[in-house]
ZABA-801956 format. One record per residue: x, y, z of N, C-alpha, C, O in turn. Coordinates in steps of 0.02 Angstrom, whole numbers, padded with zeros to 5 digits. Atoms other than C-alpha are relative to their C-alpha. Layout:
<drenmar n_east="X" n_north="Y" n_up="Z" ca_east="X" ca_north="Y" ca_up="Z" c_east="X" c_north="Y" c_up="Z" o_east="X" o_north="Y" o_up="Z"/>
...
***
This chain:
<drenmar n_east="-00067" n_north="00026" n_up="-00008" ca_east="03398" ca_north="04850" ca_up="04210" c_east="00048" c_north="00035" c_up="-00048" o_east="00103" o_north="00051" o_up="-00024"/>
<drenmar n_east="-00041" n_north="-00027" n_up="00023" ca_east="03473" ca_north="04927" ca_up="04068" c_east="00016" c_north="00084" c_up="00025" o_east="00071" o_north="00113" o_up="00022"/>
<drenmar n_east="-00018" n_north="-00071" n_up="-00019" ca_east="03448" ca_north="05108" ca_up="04135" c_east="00070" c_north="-00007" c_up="00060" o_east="00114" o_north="00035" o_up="00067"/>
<drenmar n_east="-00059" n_north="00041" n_up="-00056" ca_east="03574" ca_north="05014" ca_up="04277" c_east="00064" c_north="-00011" c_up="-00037" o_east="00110" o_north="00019" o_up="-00008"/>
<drenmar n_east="-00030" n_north="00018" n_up="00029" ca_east="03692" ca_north="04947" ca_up="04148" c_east="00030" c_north="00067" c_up="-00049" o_east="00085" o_north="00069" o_up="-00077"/>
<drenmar n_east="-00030" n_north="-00084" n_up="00039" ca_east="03710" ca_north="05137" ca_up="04061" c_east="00041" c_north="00037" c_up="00036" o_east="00092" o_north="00065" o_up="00017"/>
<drenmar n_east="-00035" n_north="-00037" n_up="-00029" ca_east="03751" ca_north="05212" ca_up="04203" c_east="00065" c_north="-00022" c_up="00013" o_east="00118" o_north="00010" o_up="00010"/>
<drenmar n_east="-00079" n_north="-00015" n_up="-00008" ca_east="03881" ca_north="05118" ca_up="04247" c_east="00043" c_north="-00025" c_up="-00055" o_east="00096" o_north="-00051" o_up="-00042"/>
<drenmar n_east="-00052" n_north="00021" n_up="00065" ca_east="03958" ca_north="05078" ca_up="04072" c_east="-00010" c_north="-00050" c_up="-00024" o_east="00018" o_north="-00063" o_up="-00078"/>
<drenmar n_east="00008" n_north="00086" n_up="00028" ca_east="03897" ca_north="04895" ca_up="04051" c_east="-00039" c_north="00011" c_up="-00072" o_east="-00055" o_north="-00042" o_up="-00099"/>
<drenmar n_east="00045" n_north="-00009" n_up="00090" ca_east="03804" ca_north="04947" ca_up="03872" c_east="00069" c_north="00018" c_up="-00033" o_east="00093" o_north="-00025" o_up="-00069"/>
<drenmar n_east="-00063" n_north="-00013" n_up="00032" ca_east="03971" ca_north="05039" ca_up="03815" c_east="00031" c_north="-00062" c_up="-00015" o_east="00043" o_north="-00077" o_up="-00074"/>
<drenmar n_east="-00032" n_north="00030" n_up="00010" ca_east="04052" ca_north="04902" ca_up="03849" c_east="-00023" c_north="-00075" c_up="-00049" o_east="00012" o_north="-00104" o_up="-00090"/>
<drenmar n_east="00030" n_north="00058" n_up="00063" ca_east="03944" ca_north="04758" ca_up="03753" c_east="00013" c_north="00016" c_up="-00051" o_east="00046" o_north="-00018" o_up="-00089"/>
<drenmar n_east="-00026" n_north="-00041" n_up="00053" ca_east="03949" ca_north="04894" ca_up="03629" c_east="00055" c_north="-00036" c_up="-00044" o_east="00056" o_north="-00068" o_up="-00097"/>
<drenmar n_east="-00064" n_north="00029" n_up="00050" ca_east="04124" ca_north="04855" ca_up="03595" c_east="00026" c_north="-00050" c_up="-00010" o_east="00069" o_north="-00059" o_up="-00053"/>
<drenmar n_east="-00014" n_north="00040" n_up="00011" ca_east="04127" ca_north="04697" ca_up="03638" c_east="-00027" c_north="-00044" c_up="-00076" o_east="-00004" o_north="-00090" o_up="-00109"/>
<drenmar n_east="00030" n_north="00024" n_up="00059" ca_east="04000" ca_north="04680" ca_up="03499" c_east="00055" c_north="-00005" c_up="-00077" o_east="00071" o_north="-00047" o_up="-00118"/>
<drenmar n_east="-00062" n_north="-00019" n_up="00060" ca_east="04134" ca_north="04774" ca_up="03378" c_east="00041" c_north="-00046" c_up="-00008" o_east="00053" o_north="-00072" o_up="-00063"/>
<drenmar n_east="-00073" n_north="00062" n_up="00002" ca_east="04272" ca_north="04650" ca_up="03417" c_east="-00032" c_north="-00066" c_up="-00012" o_east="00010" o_north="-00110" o_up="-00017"/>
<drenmar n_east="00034" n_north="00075" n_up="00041" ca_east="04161" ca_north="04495" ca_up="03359" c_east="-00004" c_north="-00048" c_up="00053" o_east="00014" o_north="-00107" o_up="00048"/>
<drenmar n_east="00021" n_north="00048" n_up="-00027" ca_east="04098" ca_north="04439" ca_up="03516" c_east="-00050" c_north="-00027" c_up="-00011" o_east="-00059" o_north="-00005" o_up="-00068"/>
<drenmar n_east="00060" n_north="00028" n_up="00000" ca_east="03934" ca_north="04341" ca_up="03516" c_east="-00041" c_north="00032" c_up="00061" o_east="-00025" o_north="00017" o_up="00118"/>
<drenmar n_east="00057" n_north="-00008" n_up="-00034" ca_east="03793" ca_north="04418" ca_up="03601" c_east="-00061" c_north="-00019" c_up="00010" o_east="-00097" o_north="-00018" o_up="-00040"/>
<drenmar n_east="00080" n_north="00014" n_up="00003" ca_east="03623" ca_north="04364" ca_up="03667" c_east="-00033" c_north="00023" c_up="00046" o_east="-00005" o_north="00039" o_up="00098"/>
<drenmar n_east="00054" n_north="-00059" n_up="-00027" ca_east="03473" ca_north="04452" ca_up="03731" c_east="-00053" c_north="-00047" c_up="00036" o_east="-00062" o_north="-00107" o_up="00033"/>
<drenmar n_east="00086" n_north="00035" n_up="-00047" ca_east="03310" ca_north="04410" ca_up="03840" c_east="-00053" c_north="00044" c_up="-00005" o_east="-00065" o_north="00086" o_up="-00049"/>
<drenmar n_east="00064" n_north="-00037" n_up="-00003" ca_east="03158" ca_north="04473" ca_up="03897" c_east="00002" c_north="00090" c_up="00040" o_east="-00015" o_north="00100" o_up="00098"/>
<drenmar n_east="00014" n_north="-00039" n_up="-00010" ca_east="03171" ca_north="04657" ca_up="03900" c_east="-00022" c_north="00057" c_up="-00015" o_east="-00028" o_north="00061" o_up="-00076"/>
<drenmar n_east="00043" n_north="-00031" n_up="00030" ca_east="03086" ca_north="04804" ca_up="03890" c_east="00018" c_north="00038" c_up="-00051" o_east="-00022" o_north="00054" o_up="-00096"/>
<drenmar n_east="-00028" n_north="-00039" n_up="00067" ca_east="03224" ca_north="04907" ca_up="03777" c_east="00055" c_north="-00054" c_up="-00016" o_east="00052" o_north="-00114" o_up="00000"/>
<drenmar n_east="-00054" n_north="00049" n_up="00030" ca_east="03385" ca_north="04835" ca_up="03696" c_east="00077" c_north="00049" c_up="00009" o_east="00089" o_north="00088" o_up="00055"/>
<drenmar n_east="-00078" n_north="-00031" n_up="00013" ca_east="03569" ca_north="04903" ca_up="03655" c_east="-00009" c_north="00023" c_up="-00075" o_east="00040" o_north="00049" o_up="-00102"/>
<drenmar n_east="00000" n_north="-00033" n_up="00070" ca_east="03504" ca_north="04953" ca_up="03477" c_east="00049" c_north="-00019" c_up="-00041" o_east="00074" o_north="00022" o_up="-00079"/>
<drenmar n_east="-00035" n_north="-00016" n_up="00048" ca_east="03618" ca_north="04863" ca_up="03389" c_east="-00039" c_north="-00019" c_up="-00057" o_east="-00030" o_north="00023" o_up="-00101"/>
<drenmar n_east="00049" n_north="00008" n_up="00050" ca_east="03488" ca_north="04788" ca_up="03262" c_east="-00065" c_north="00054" c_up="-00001" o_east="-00092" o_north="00094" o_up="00038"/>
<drenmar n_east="00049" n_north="-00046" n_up="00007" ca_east="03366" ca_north="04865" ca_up="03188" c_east="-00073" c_north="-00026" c_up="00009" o_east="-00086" o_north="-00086" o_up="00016"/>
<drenmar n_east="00078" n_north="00039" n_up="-00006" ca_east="03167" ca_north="04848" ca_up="03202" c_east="-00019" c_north="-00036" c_up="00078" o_east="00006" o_north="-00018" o_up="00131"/>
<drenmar n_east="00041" n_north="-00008" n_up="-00094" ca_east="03077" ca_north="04787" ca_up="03368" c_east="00013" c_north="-00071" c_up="-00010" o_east="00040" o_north="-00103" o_up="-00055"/>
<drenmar n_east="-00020" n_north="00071" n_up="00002" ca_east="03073" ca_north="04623" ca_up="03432" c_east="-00088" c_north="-00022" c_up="00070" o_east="-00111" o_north="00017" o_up="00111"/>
<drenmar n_east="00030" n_north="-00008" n_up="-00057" ca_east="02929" ca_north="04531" ca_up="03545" c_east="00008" c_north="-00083" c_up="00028" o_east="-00010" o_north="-00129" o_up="-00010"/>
<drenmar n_east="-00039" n_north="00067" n_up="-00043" ca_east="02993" ca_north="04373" ca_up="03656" c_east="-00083" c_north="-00041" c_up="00021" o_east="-00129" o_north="-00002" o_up="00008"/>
<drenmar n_east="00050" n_north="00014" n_up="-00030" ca_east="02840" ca_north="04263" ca_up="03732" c_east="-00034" c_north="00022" c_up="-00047" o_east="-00055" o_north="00080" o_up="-00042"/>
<drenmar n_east="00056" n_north="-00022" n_up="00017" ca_east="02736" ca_north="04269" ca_up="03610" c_east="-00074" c_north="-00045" c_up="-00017" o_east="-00124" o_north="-00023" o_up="-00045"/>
<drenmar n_east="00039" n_north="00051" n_up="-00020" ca_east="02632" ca_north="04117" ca_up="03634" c_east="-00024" c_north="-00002" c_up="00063" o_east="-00084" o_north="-00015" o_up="00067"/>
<drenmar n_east="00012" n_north="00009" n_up="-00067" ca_east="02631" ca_north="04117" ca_up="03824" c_east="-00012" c_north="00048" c_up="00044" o_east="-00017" o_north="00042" o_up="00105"/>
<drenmar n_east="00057" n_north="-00069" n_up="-00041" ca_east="02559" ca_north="04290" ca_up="03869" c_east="-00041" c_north="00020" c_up="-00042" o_east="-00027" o_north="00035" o_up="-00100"/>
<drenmar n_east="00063" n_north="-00011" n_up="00036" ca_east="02406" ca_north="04322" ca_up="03814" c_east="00010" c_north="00039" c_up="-00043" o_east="00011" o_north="00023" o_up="-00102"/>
<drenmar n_east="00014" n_north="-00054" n_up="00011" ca_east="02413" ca_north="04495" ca_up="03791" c_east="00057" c_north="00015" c_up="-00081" o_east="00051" o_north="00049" o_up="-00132"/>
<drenmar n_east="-00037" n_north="-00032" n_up="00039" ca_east="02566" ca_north="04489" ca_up="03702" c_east="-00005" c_north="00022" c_up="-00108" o_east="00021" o_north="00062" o_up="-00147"/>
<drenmar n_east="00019" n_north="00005" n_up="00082" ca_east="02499" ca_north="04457" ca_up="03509" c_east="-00029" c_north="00061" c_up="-00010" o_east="-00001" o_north="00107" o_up="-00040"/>
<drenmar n_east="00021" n_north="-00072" n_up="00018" ca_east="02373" ca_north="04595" ca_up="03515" c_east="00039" c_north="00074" c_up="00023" o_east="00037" o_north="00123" o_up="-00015"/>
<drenmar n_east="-00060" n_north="-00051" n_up="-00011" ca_east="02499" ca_north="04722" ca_up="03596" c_east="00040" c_north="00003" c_up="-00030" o_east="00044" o_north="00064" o_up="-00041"/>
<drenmar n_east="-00026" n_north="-00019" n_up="00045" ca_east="02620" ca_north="04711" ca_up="03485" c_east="-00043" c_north="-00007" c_up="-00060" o_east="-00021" o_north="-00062" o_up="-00077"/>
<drenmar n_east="00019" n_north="-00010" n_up="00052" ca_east="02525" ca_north="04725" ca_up="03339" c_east="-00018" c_north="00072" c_up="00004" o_east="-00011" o_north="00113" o_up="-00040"/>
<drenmar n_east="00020" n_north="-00084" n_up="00018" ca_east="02454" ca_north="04893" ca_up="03406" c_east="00051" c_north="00018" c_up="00013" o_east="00053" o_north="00073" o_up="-00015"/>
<drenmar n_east="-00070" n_north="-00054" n_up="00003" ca_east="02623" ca_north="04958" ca_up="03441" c_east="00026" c_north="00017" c_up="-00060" o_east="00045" o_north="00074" o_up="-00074"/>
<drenmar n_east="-00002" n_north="-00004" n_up="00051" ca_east="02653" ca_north="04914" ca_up="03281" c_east="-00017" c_north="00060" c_up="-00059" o_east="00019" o_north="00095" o_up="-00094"/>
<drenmar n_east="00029" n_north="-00028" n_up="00037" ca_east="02521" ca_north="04992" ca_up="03195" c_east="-00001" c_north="00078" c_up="00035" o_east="-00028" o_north="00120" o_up="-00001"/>
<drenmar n_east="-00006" n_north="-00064" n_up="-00043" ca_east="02547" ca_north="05155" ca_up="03328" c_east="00083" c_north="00010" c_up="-00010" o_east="00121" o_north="00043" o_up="00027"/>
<drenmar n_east="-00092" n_north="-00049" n_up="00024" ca_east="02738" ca_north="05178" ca_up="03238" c_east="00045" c_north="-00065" c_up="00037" o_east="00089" o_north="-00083" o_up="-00001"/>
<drenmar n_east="-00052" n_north="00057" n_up="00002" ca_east="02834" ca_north="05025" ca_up="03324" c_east="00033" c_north="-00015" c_up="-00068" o_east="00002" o_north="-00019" o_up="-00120"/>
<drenmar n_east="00007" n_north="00012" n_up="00067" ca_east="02950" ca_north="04988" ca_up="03197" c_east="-00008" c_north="-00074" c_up="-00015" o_east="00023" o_north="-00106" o_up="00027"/>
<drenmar n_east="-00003" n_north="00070" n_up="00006" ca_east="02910" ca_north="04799" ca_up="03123" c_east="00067" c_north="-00035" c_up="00023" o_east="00124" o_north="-00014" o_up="00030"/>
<drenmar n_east="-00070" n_north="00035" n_up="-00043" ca_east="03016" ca_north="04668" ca_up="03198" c_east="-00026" c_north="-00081" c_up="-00003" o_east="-00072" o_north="-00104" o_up="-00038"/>
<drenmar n_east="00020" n_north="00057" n_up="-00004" ca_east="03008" ca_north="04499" ca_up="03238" c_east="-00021" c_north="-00041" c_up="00077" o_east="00009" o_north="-00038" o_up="00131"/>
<drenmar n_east="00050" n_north="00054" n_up="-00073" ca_east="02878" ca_north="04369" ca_up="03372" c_east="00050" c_north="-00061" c_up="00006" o_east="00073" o_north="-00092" o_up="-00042"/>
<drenmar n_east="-00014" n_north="00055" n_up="-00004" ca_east="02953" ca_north="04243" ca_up="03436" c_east="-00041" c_north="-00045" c_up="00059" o_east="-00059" o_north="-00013" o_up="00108"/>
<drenmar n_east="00020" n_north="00039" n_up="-00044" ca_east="02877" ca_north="04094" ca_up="03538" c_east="00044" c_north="-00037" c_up="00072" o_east="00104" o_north="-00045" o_up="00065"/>
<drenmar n_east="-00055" n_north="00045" n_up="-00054" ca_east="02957" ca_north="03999" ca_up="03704" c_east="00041" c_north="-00038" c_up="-00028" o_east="00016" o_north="-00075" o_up="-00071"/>
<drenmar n_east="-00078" n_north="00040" n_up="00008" ca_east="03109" ca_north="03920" ca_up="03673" c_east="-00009" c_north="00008" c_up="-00086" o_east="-00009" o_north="-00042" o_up="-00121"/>
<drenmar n_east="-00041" n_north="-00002" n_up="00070" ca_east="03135" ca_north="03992" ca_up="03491" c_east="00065" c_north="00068" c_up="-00005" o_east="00055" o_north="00126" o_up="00014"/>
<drenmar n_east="-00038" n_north="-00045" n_up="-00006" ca_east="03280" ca_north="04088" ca_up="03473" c_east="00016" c_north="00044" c_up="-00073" o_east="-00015" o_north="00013" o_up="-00117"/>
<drenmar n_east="-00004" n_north="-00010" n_up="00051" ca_east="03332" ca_north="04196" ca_up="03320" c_east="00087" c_north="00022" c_up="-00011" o_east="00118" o_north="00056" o_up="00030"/>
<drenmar n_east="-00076" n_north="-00015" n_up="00011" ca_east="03519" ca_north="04211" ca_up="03248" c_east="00023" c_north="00051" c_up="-00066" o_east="00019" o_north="00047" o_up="-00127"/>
<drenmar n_east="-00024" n_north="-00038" n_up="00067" ca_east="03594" ca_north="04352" ca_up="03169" c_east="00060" c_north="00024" c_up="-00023" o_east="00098" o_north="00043" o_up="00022"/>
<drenmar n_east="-00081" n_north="-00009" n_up="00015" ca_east="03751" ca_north="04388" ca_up="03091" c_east="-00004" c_north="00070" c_up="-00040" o_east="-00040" o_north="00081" o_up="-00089"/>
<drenmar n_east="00018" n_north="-00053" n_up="00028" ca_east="03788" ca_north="04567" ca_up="03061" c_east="-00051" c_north="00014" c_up="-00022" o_east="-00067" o_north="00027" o_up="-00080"/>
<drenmar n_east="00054" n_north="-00046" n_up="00007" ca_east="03645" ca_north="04626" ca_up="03093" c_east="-00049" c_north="-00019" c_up="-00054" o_east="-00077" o_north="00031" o_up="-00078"/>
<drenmar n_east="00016" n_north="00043" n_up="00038" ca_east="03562" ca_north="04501" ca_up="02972" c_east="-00045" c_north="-00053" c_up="00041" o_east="-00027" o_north="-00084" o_up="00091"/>
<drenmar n_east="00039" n_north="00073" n_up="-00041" ca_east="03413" ca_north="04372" ca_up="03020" c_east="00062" c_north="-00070" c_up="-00045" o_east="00065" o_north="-00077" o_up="-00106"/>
<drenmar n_east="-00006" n_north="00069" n_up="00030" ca_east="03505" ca_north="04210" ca_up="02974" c_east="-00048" c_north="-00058" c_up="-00016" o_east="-00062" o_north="-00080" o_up="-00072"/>
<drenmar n_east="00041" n_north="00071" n_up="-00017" ca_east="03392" ca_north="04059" ca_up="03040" c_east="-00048" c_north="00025" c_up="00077" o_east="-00055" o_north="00069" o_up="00119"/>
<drenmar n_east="00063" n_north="-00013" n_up="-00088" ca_east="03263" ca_north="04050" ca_up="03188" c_east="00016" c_north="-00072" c_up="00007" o_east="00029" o_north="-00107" o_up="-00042"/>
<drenmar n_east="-00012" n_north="00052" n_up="-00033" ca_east="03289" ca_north="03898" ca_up="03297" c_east="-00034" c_north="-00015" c_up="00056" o_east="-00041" o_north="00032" o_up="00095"/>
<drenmar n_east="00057" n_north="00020" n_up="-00046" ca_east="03168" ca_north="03796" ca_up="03417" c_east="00030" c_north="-00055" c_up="00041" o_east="00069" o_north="-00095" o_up="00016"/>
<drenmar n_east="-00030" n_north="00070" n_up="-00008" ca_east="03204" ca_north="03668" ca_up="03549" c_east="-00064" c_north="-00027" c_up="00006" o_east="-00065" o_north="-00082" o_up="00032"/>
<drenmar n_east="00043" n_north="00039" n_up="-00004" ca_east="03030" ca_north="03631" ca_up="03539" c_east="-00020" c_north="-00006" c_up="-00088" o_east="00006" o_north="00026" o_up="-00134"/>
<drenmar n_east="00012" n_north="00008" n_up="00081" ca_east="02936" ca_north="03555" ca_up="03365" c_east="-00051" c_north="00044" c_up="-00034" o_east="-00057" o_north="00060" o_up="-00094"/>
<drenmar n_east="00047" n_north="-00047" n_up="00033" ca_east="02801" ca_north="03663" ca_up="03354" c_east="-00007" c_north="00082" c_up="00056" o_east="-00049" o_north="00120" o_up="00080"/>
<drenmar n_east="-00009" n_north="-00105" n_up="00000" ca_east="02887" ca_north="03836" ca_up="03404" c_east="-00006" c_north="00036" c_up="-00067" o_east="-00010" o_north="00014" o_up="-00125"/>
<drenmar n_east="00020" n_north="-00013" n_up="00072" ca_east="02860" ca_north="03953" ca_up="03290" c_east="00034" c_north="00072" c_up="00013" o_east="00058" o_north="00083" o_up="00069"/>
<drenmar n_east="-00016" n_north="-00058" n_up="00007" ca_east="02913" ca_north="04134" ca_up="03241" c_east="-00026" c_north="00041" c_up="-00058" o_east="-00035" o_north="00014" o_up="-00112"/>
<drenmar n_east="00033" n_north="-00036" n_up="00049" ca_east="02842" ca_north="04282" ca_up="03143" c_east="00033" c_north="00069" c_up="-00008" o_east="00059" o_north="00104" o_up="00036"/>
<drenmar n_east="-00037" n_north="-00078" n_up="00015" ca_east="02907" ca_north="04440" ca_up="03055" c_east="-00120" c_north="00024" c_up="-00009" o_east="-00169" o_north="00001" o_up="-00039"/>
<drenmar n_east="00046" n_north="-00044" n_up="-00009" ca_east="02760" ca_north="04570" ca_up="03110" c_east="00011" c_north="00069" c_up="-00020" o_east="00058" o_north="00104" o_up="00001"/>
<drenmar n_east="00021" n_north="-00085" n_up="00041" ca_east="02715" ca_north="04740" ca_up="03017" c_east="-00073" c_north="00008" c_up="-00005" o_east="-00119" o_north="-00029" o_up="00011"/>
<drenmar n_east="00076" n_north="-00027" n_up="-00018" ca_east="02569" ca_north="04833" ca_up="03005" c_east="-00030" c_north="-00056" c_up="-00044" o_east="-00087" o_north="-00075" o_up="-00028"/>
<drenmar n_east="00058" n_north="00031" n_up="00038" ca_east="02510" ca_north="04715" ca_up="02868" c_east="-00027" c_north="-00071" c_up="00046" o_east="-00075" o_north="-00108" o_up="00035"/>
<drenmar n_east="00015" n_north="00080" n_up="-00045" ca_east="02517" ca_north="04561" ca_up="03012" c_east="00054" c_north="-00050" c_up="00002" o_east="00108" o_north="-00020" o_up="00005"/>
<drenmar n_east="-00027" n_north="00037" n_up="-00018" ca_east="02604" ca_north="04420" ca_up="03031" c_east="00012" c_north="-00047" c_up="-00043" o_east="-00033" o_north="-00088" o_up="-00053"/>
<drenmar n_east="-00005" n_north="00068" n_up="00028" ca_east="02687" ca_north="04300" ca_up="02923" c_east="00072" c_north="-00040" c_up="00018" o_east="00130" o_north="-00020" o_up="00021"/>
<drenmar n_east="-00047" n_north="00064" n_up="-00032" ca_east="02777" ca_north="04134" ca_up="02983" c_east="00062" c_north="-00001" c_up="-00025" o_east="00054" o_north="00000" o_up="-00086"/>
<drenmar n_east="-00040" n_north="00016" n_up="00011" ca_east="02963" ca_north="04114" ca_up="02965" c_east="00026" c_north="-00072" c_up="-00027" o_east="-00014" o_north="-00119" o_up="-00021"/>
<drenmar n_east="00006" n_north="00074" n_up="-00030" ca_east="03047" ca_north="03956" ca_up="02938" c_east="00064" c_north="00002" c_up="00051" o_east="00114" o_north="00038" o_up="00055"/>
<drenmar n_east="-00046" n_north="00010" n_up="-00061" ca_east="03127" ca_north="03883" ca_up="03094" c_east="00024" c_north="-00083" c_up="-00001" o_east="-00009" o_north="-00129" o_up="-00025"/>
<drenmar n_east="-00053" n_north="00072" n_up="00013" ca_east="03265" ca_north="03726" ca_up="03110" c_east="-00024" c_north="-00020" c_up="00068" o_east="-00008" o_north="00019" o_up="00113"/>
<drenmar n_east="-00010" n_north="00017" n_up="-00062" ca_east="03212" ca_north="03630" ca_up="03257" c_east="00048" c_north="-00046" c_up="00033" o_east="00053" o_north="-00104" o_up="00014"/>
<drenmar n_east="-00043" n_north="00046" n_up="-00029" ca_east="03349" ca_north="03569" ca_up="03379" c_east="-00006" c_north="-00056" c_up="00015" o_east="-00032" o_north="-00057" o_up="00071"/>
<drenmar n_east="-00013" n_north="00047" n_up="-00041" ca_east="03366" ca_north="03409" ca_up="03414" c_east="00035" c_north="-00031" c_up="00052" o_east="00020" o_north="-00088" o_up="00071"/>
***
């Protein structure tokens, strides 16, 4: 989808909407708009595969980034983790690097 969104200008234009201090948010895909740095992996409770796959991407040069589980979201301000946020109680989230995985803390919504 994004190779779709290049061609015809829709990345430029988030781009700048980013600049001008809109709010952006992202989903499940396979690249991004690069404006943060480091990797990211969505689902990471509810596909199997996904824990041990990113870890070897990881450890095969991915750069570290952050797991997140179903319904946790993560908020960043300039390009900054702020908070991680759940609407469930036992979502969870992890900053992953080659050394593995350690737990964030996350605010759950009520």
């Amino acid at each position: 989808m994004l190779a779709i969104w290049r061609l015809h200008g829709v990345e430029a234009a988030l781009r700048d909407a980013y600049a001008d201090g809109t709010v952006l948010s992202g989903w499940s895909l396979h690249d991004g708009l690069g404006i943060l740095s480091g990797s990211a992996c969505p689902h990471y409770d509810s596909q199997e595969a996904r824990r041990p796959v990113y870890a070897r991407e990881i450890a095969a040069g991915l750069p570290p980034g952050i797991a997140l589980e179903d319904a946790v979201a993560a908020r960043y301000d300039d390009e900054r983790l702020v908070e991680v946020v759940s609407a469930r109680a036992d979502g969870r989230a992890f900053h992953v690097d080659a050394r593995g995985e350690r737990p964030l803390p996350i605010r759950t919504l009520s």
